[in-house]
N, C-alpha and C positions, 0 to 999 in steps of 0.2 A: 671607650678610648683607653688606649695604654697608658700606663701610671710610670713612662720612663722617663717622660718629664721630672717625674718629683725629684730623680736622682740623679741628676747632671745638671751645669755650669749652664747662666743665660749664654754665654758665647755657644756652649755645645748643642743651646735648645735651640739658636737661632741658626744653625746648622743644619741642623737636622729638618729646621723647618724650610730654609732657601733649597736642601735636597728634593725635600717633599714637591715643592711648588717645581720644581725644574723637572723631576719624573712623571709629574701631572702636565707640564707642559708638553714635555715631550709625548705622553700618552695621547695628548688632545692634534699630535698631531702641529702644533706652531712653532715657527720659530722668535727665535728674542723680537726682531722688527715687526711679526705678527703680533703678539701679545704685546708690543706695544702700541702698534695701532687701534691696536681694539680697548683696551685698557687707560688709554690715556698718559702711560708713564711711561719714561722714557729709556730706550733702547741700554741705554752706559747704566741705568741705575738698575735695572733688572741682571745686566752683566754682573754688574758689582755684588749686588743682591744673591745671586746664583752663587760667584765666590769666595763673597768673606760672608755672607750671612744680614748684611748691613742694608737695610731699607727704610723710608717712613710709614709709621704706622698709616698713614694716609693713603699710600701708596702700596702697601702690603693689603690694604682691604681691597682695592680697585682690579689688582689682581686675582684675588681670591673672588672677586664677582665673576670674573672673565673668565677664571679657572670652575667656577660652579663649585666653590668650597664657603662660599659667605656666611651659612647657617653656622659654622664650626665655631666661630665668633659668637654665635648665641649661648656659648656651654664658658664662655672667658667672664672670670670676675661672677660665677653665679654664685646663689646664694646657699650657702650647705643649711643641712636641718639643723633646726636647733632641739637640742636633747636638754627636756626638764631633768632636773635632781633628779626625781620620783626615777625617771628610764635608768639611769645612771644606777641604782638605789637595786634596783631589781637583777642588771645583770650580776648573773654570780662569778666568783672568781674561779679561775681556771689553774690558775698555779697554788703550790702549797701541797704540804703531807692529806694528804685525806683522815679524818676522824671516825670514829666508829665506835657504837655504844655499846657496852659490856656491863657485865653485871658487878663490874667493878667502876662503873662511871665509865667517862670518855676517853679514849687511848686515839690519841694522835699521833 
């Protein structure tokens, strides 16, 4: 997945995300009154949803069922690796003068 979430506003993520769900609806072929027939939510909050970006999470999953996007939801809140000291410890630094040993000792 793209990492442009890390770098924008929740208003601009929930933007980007009522786009997404509205270009997938429209790929899928339905319109608002279909996707909410089928979905369970209703027609004005999918509207609303598409425009300002504003839905319940309740209602943003229901959709993503209908839309065939639900697994996406499985990658929210997971759990990152935990890195021991010891990993930490190991990598080497990458910045900094480089040293190098001479027959005068170490010249950095």
């Amino acid at each position: 997945m793209d990492n442009i979430l890390s770098l924008i506003t929740a208003n601009d993520a929930a933007a980007l995300v009522s786009k997404r769900a509205r270009e997938r609806r429209l790929a899928e072929n339905l319109s608002r009154r279909s996707l909410a027939e089928k979905s369970g939510v209703t027609e004005a909050s999918i509207k609303r949803f598409e425009i300002t970006g504003q839905i319940s999470f309740a209602s943003l999953l229901k959709l993503a069922f209908v839309l065939d996007c639900i697994e996406d939801f499985g990658k929210l809140f997971a759990q990152k690796k935990v890195v021991s000291l010891d990993e930490i410890g190991k990598k080497s630094r990458a910045r900094g003068r480089a040293c190098i040993s001479t027959s005068r000792g170490l010249m950095c």
